[in-house]
N, C-alpha and C positions, 0 to 999 in steps of 0.2 A: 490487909491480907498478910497474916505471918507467913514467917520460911517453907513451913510443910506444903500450906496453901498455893503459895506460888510455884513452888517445884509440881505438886501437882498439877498444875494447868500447862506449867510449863512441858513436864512429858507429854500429857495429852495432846499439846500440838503438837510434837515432833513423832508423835505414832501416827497420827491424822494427819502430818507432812508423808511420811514416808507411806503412809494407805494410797494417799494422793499420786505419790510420784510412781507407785507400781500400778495404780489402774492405767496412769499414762504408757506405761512399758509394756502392759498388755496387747500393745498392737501385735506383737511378735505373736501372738497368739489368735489373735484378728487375722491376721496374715496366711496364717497354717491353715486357716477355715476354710482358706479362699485359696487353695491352691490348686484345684481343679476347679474353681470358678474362674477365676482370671485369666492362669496357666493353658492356651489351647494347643500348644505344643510341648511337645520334652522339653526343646529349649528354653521357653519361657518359663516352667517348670523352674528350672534348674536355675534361673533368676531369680525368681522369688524366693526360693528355699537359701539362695546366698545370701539374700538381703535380707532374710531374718534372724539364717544360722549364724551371722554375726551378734546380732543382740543378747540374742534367748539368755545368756549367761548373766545378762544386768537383771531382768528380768526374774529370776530365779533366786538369785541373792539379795531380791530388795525383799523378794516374799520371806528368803530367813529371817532377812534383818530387822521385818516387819515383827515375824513372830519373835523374836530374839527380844527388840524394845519392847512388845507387853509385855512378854512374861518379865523382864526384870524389872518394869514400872508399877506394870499394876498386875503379880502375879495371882491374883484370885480369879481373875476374868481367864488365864490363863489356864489354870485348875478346871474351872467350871465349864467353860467352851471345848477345851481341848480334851480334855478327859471327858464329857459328858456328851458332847457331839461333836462324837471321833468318826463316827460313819463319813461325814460332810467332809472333814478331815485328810481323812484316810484318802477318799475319793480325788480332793484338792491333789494331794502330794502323789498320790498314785499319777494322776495325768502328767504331772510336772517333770517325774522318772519318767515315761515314758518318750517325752520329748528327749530328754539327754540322750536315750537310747537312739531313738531315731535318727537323732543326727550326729550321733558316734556311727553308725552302722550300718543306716540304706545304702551307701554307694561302696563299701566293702566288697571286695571279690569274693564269692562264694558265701555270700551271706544266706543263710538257711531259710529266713523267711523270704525273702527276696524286697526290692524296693517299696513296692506297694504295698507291702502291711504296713513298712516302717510311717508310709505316709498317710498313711489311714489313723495309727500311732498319733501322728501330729494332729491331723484333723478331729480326732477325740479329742487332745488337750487342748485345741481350739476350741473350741466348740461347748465343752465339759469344765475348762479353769476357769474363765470369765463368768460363765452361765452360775457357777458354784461360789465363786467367791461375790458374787454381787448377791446371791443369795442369802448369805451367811453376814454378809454386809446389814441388808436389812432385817436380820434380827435385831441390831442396833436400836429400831424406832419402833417393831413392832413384839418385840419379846421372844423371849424360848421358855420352855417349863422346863426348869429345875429349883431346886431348895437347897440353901444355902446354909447350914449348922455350923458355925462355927467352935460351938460346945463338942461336936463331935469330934475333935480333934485329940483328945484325951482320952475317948474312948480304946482299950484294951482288945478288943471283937474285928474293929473297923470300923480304923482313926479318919474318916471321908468326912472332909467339908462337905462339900457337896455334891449333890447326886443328879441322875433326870428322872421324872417321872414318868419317862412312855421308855415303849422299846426302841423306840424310830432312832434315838439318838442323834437328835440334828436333822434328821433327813425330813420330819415334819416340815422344815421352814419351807420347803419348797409347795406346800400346798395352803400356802397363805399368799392369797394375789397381790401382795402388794410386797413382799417379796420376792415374789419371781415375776413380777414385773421390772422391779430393781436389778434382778438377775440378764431379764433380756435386753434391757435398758445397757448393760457393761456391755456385754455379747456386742451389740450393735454399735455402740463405742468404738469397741476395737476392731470392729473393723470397717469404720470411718476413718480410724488411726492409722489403719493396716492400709487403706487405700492412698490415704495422701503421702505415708512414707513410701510405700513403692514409685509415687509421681516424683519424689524428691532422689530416691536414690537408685531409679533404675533408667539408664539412659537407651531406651525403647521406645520410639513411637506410636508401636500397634498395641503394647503393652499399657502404655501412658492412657492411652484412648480407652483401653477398656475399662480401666481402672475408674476413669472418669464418668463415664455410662452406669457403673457398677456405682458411682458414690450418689445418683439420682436415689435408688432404690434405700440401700443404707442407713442416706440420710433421712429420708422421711419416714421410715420406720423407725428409727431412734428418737427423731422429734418426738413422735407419735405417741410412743411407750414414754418416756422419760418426762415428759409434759402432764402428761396422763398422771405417771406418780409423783411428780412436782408436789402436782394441785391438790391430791390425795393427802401428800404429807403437809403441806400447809394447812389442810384445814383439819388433819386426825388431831384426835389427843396423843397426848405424850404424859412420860412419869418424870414427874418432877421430886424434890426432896426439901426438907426444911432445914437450911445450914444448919440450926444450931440441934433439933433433935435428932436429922436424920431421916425421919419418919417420908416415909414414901406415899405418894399419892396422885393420882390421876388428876391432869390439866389439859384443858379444852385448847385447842389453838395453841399447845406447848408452843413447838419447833417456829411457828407465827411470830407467836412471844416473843423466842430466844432471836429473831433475828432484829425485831424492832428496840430491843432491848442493847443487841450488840451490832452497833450501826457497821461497823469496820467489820465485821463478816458476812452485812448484808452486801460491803460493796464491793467485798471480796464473790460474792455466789455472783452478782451483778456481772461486773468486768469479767469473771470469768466465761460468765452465759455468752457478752456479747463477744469474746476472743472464740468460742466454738464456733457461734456462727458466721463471723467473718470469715472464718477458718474454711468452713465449710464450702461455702461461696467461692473463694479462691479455688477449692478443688475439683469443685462445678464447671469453675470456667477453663478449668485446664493446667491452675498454675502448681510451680513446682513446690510453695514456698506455704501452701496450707496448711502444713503438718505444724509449724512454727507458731502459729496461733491457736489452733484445733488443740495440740499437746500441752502447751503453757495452760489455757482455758480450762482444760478436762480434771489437770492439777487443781486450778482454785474454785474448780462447783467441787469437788468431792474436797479437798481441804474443808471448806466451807459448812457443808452437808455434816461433816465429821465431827466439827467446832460444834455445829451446835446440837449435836448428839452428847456430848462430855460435857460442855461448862453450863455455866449460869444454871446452876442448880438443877443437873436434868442427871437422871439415871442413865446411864450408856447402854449398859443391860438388861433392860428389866426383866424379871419373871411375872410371868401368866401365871405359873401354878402358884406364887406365895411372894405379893406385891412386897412386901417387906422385906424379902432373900433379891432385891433387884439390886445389879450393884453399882456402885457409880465412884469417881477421882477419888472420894477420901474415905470410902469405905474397901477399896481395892487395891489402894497401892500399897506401895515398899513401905520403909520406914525411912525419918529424915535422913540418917545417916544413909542410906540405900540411895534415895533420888538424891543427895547432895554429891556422893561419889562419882555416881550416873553422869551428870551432870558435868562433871569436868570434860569425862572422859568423851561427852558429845562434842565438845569443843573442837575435835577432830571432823568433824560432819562435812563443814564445809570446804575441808581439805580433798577428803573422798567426792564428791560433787566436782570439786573440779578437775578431779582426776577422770573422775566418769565421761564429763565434758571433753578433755584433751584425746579420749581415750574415742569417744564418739567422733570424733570431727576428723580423726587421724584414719578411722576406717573408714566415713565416707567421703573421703577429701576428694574422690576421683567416684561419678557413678558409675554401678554395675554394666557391663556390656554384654552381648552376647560371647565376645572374643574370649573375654576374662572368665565364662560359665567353662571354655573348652580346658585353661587351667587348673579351675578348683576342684575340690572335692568335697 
């Protein structure tokens, strides 16, 4: 594998790192779903909206950082997704403001909409972020239509790589079942996420309990859906590519392939599988300490899931309209000097991680109380 080679694969993982650790952060948005599910009082209310309005800021920043690493790694996917299907987009980042609004402003004196829009506000981007970004996720495995020209680029009229050819702009993927299966499959994620972090950081009894009751149903609809598209994507085809020509082409049992092929992310999607469910189980029975498994776990299925979307020879993004505009690690990234510069400057990664860490453990060092909801704001 020469230098380009391996920096190539090497950002692929650290985008499919950081995809991983914002699906896990999504509980914050699991959480908002369920704020009148949970919540049967104001008080309790005003627990759950402290126990998340401390995160949402990790939360939000991993999704720049997310979009920040592709576009500087592989900015052609970047071009094409983000210019092409800006609807899905637009939609994503609109819910996202709206969250910051709502929890800069529902408990403001004389605030003009009053409390309940701002929470209605959240319970959209509850509801609307996960649902969207799992959507748009599985384009990854099952395609979007656009054309990719890169001779256009020269053109004098309108210099566009590439273009879409419907007017949906993105918003088609949600009428492909196996992407908005993937979509509801996040949804229900997080808020299995959303349930066992409130068991861990809200010290409430009556609150504890429901959350618990509330993770029977959760859970088995998320088996349910995410099982369902497991099996679905183990046995679809997938676009795979010929290292040396490039040439794109349809492969039976791809994603099958890439896992028997790269044992160490089959036993990454494994270990992960079984840390959700242990995870799960712990929060069935009541304990505090679910979130700790369930969250690590939810990281290495979507690591996993991502890994074998990008390597061992697979197109990350194919195109339905013009198999040959499908793009994949070495037709999409930077140049050496680009990922080699890149590359230093990740070397900071694990510095931020454990700042996030110190920074997480410092806010829930003591759980939420009701005492503490009469302080905040």
């Amino acid at each position: 594998m020469d230098d380009i080679s391996l920096l190539q694969h090497y950002w692929w993982f650290l985008v499919a790192l950081l995809g991983a650790l914002l699906v896990f952060l999504m509980f914050v948005q699991g959480g908002q779903s369920l704020i009148w599910t949970l919540g049967k009082t104001e008080e309790q209310r005003r627990m759950l909206l402290l126990a998340t309005g401390r995160k949402w800021e990790l939360t939000f920043t991993t999704l720049v950082t997310f979009g920040g690493a592709f576009f500087a790694s592989f900015p052609l996917f970047y071009s094409t997704s983000f210019g092409g299907a800006y609807w899905v987009w637009v939609l994503i980042l609109l819910c996202f403001v709206l969250q910051a609004v709502s929890y800069e402003f529902q408990l403001k004196r004389r605030n003009v909409l009053g409390t309940t829009t701002y929470r209605v506000f959240l319970l959209l981007n509850g509801l609307l972020g996960p649902l969207l970004i799992g959507t748009a996720v599985g384009t990854f495995f099952s395609g979007a239509e656009f054309v990719v020209n890169k001779s256009a680029v020269t053109g004098t009229a309108m210099p566009v790589i590439s273009y879409w050819t419907n007017a949906l702009h993105g918003l088609e993927a949600a009428l492909v079942p196996a992407n908005l299966m993937l979509g509801i499959s996040v949804l229900l994620l997080t808020r299995v996420l959303a349930c066992q972090y409130f068991q861990n950081a809200i010290a409430d009894a009556e609150l504890a309990e429901q959350c618990r009751k509330r993770l029977w149903l959760e859970c088995g609809f998320f088996l349910l859906f995410f099982l369902t598209w497991l099996i679905n994507w183990l046995t679809s085809a997938g676009f795979a590519y010929h290292p040396e020509s490039g040439e794109v082409y349809s492969a039976p049992y791809k994603y099958l392939h890439n896992l028997l092929d790269m044992p160490a992310v089959a036993a990454v999607l494994v270990v992960g599988v079984l840390l959700v469910l242990w995870g799960m189980v712990q929060g069935l029975r009541g304990g505090r300490r679910g979130i700790w498994a369930t969250g690590p776990g939810s990281v290495l299925v979507v690591l996993a899931l991502l890994l074998c979307a990008g390597w061992n020879n697979t197109a990350y993004y194919p195109s339905v309209a013009d198999m040959q505009s499908s793009l994949t690690i070495v037709n999409s990234s930077s140049s050496l000097f680009t990922l080699r510069t890149m590359t230093y400057v990740s070397f900071i990664i694990p510095f931020v991680l454990a700042y996030i860490t110190w920074a997480w453990r410092a806010l829930d060092r003591e759980p939420i109380t009701p005492a503490e909801v009469e302080q905040e704001h």
